[in-house]
C-alpha positions in Angstrom: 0.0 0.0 0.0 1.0 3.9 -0.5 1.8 6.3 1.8 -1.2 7.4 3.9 -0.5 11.2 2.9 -2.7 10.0 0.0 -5.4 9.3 1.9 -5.3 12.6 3.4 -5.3 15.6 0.5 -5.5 19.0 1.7 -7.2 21.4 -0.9 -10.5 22.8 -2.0 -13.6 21.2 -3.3 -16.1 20.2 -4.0 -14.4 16.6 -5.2 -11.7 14.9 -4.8 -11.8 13.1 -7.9 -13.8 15.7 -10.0 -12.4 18.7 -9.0 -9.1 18.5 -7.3 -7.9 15.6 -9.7 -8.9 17.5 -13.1 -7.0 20.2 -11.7 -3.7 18.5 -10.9 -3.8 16.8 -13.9 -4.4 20.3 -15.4 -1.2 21.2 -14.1 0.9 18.6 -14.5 0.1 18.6 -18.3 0.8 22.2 -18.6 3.9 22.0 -16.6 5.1 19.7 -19.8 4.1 21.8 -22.3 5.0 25.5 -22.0 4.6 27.9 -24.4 1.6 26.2 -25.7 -1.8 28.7 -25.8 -4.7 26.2 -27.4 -5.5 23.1 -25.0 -8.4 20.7 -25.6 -9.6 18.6 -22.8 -12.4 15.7 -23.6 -14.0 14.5 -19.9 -15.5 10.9 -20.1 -18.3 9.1 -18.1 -18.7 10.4 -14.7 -16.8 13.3 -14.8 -18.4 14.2 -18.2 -22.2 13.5 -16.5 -21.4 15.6 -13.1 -18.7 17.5 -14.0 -20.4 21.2 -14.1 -22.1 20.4 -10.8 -18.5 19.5 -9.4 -16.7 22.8 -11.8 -14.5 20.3 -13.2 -14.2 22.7 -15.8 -13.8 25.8 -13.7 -11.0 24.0 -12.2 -9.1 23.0 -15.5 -9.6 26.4 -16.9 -8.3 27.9 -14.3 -5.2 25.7 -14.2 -4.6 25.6 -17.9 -5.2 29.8 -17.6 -4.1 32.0 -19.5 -4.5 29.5 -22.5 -7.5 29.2 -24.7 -9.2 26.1 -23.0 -12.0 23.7 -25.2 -13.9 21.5 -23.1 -15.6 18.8 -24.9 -18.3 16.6 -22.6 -18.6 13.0 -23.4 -21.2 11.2 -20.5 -22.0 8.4 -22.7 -18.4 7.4 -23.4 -17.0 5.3 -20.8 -13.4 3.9 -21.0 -12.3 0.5 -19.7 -10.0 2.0 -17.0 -12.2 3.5 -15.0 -15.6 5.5 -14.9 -13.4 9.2 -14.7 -11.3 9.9 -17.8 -10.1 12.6 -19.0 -8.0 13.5 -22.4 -6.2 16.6 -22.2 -4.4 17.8 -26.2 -2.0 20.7 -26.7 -2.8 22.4 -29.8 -0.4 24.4 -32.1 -1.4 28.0 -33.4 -2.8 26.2 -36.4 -4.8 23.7 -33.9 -2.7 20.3 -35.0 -2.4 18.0 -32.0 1.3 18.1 -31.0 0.4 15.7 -27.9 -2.1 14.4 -25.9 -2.3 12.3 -22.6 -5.2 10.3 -21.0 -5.3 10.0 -17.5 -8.3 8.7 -14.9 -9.4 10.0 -11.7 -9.4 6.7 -9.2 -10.8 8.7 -6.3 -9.3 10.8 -3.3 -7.7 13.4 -5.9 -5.2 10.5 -6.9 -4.5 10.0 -10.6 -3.9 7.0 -12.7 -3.7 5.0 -15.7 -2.3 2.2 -17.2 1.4 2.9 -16.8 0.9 4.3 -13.3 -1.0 2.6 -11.7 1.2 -0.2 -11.8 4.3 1.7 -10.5 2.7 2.7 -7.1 4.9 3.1 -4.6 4.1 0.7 -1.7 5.6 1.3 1.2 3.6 -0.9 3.5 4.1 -5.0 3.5 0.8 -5.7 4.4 -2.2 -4.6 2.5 -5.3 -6.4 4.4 -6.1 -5.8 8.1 -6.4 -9.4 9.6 -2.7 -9.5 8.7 -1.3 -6.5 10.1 -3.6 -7.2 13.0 -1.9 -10.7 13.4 1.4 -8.6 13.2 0.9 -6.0 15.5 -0.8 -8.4 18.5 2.8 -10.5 17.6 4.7 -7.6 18.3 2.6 -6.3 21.3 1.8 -2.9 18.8 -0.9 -0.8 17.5 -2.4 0.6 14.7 -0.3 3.7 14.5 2.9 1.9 15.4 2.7 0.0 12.2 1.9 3.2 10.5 5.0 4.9 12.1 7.3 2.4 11.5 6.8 2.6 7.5 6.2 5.9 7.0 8.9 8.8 6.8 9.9 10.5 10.0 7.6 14.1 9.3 4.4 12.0 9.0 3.2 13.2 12.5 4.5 16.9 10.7 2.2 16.1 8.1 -0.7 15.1 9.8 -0.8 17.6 12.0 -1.1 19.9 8.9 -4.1 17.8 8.4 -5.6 18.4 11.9 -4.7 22.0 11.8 -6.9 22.2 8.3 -9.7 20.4 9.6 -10.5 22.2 12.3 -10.3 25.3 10.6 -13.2 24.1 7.9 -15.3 23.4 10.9 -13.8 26.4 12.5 -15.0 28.6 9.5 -18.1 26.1 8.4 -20.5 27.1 12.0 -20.0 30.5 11.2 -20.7 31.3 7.6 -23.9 31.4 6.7 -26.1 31.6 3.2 -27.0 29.9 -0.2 -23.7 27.2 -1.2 -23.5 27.9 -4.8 -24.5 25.3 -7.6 -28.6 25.9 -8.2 -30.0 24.0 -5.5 -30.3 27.5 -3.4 -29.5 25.1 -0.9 -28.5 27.3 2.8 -26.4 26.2 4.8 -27.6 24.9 8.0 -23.8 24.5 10.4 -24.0 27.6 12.0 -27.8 27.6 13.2 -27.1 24.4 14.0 -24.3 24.8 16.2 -26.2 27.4 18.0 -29.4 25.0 18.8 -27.3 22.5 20.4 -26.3 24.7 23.0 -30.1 24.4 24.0 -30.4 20.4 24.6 -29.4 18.8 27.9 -26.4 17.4 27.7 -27.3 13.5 26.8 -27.8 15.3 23.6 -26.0 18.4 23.2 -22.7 16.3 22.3 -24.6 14.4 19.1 -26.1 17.9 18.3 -22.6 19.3 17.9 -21.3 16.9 16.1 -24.0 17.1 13.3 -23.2 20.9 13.2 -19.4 20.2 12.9 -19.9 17.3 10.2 -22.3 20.2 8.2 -19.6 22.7 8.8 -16.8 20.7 6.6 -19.7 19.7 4.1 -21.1 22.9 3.7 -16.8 24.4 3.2 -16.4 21.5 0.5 -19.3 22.3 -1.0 -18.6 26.1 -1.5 -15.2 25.1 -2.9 -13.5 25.9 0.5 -10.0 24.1 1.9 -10.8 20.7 3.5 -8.9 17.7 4.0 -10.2 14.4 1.8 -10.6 11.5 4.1 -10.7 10.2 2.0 -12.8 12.2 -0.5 -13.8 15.6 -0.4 -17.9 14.4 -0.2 -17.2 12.4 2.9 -14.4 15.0 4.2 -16.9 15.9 7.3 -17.2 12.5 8.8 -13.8 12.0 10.6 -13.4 15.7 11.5 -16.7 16.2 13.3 -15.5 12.8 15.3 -11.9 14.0 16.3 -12.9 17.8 16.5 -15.9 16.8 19.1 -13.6 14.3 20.9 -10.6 17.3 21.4 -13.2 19.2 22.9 -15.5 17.5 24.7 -13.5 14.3 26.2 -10.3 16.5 26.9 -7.7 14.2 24.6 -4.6 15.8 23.2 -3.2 16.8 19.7 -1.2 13.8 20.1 -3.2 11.7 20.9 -5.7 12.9 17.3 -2.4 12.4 15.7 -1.9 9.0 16.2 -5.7 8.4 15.8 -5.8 10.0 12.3 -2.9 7.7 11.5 -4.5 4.5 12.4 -7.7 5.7 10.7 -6.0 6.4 8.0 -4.6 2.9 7.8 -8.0 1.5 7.2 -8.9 3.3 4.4 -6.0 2.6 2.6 -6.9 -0.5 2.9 -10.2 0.5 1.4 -8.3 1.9 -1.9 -5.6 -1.1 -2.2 -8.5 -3.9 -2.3 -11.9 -1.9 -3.4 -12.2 1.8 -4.0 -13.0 5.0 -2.9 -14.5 6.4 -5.8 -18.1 7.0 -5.7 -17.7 6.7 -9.7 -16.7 3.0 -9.3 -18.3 1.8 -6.6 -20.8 4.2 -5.2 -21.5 6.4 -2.0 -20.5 3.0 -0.1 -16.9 3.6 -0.9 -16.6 7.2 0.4 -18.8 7.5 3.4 -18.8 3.8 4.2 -15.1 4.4 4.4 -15.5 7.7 6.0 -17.3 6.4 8.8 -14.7 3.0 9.6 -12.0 5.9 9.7 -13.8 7.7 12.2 -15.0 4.2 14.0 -11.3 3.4 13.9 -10.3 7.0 15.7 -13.0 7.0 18.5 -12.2 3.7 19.4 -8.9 3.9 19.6 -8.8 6.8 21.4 -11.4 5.5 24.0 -8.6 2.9 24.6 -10.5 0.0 22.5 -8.4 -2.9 21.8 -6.9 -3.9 18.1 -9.8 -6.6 17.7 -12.4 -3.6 19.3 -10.8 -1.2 16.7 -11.1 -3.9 13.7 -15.0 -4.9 15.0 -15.7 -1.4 15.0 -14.7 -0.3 11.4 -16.2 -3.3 10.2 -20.0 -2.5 11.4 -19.4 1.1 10.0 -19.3 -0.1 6.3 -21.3 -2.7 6.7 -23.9 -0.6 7.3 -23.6 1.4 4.8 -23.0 -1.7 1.9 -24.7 -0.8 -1.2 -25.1 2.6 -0.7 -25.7 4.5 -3.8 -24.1 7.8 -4.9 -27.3 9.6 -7.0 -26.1 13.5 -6.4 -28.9 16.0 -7.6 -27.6 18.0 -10.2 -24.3 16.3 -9.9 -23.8 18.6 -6.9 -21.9 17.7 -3.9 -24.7 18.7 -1.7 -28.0 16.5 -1.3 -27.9 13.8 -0.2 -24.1 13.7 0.4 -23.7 16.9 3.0 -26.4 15.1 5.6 -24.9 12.1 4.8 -21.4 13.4 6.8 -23.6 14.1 9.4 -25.3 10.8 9.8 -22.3 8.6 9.1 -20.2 10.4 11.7 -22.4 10.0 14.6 -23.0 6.4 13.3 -19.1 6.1 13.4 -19.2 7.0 17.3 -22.5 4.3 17.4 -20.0 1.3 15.6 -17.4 2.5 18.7 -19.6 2.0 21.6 -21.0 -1.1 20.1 -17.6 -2.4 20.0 -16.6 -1.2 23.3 -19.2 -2.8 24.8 -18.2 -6.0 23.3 -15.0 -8.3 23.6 -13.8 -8.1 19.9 -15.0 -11.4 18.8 -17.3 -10.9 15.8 -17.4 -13.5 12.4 -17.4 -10.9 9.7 -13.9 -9.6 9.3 -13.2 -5.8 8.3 -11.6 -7.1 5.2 -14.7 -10.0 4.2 -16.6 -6.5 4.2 -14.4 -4.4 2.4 -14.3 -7.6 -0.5 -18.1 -7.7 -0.4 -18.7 -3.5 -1.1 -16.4 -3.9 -4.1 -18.5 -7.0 -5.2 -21.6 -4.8 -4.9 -20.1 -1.8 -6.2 -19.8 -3.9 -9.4 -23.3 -4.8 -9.3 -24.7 -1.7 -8.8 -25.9 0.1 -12.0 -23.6 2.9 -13.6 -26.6 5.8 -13.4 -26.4 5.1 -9.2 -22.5 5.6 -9.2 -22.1 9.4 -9.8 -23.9 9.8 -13.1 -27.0 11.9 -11.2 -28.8 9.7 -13.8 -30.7 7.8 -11.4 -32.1 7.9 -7.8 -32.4 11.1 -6.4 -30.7 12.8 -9.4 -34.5 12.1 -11.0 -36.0 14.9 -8.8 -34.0 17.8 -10.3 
């Protein structure tokens, strides 16, 4: 498996994978070809269907700026790689083609194709979690030991980067009010939230302020604002509303997130290696199911839950979110997905008291799970996987 820094991308939404990929790939290709003023950039399948909802063309014009930019939209043309292609051309003065490049967003603003994707750099031994479990309870470890001893020294640097931007969405995200832009006139909902929960007794007031935080980072990825994937940009609220209500409410330290977000981390890499995070590929099951076992993993770690708690605990998060479809409205990263952070982050703290309460034990592994969402992320019809074809999209 890769470095976990690729689980956790820092930059602005509203996707990972329609927005901040497109964009690097912008860059990348117009690092290689300077001097050049025409570019033509064809976008396939899903980011063809959603991509003006998502301004995945705002966000290659912009990169590809000050050059004359032709977008060319292609929905119905799905290639064999994966559901988000993209085909960016450099054009002479006299518009011949002096080179082109095709390249796929694979989800979590990572890019791909055929070349690349087989010259990943894996840095990590073991790529399913029963393993590094039997490991680590060998070698009397945890979660974010075995991330530690892989990764480079300035990982904890890194990652506190990470918690330093993701409190500072929420931070921003219960204070900003208004319309998030798009077409929905959909307002955003954080801040009054945030208020009202200071009115509940306290049983409640701590679920009410998580909702608010999870809506805060939802509502900042939706308005294009800095966020943190985790591991995509439309299920960037889950783990932050977790952590950020833990820090303040259960007293625990910045070190103590650090080494949470590692081991969370952890698990959804193991998420990408053996299914996906792309809503495009396998549906809404692969980014918030995977959102919420991140932030399963996190709470119970940091409520001192043992390696087989931790494990029992990520599992019930995405099975309980198997075969959840991703049918944006409009292609917007807004209904149903910015409730959906809410609900999947306070069932996240739900799948860690469950497996507090228990001794571990449980016959479903986290990986039999993981195996089964990609099965069904097959299964599940294209127009419910990020198309806004189907489902929800149907009321727009």
């Amino acid at each position: 498996m890769e470095t976990i820094r690729k689980i956790y991308r820092i930059g602005n939404g509203p996707s990972s994978s329609h927005t901040m990929a497109p964009r690097k790939a912008a860059l990348q290709f117009k690092e290689k070809h300077k001097g050049i003023n025409n570019y033509r950039v064809t976008l396939y399948g899903s980011l063809a269907a959603t991509g003006k909802g998502h301004f995945t063309d705002k966000a290659i014009i912009e990169a590809l700026t000050p050059a004359k930019v032709e977008i060319i939209w292609k929905p119905e043309v799905f290639l064999t790689f994966h559901n988000n292609a993209m085909m960016f051309e450099a054009l002479n003065d006299s518009g011949e083609v002096k080179d082109q490049w095709t390249i796929y967003s694979v989800g979590g603003g990572q890019l791909a194709n055929e070349t690349t994707h087989l010259t990943q750099e894996n840095i990590y031994e073991l790529s399913f979690i029963t393993d590094i479990l039997n490991y680590i309870e060998a070698k009397g470890m945890t979660y974010w030991e075995y991330v530690k001893q892989y990764e480079d020294d300035d990982i904890w640097d890194y990652l506190n980067e990470v918690w330093k931007v993701m409190q500072e969405a929420i931070e921003r995200g219960v204070q900003n009010e208004g319309v998030i832009p798009g077409g929905l006139f959909l307002r955003r909902k954080a801040a009054s939230y945030f208020v009202k929960a200071s009115s509940y007794k306290a049983s409640l007031q701590g679920r009410c302020l998580v909702i608010a935080y999870a809506l805060a980072t939802a509502e900042e990825n939706a308005a294009g604002g800095k966020i943190v994937t985790a591991p995509t940009c439309g299920s960037s609220g889950v783990l932050p509303a977790v952590l950020y209500h833990l820090r303040k409410n259960h007293n625990f330290t910045d070190k103590n997130i650090l080494r949470a977000l590692a081991s969370a981390a952890l698990f959804g890499n193991v998420v990408k290696k053996n299914a996906s995070i792309s809503g495009a590929e396998v549906g809404c099951q692969g980014e918030i199911g995977t959102a919420c076992s991140m932030a399963a993993v996190a709470a119970n770690q940091l409520f001192g839950g043992s390696p087989q708690q931790i494990e029992y605990a990520a599992e019930m998060a995405m099975e309980n979110h198997l075969g959840l479809t991703c049918d944006p409205i409009y292609g917007l990263v807004q209904i149903p997905c910015i409730e959906r952070t809410a609900f999947a982050a306070l069932r996240a703290l739900d799948a860690n008291l469950f497996a507090m309460m228990s001794d571990g034990k449980h016959i479903v592994s986290f990986d039999k799970v993981v195996k089964t969402m990609k099965l069904t992320g097959k299964d599940i019809p294209s127009l419910y996987k990020e198309t806004a074809l189907g489902g929800l999209a149907l009321l727009r």
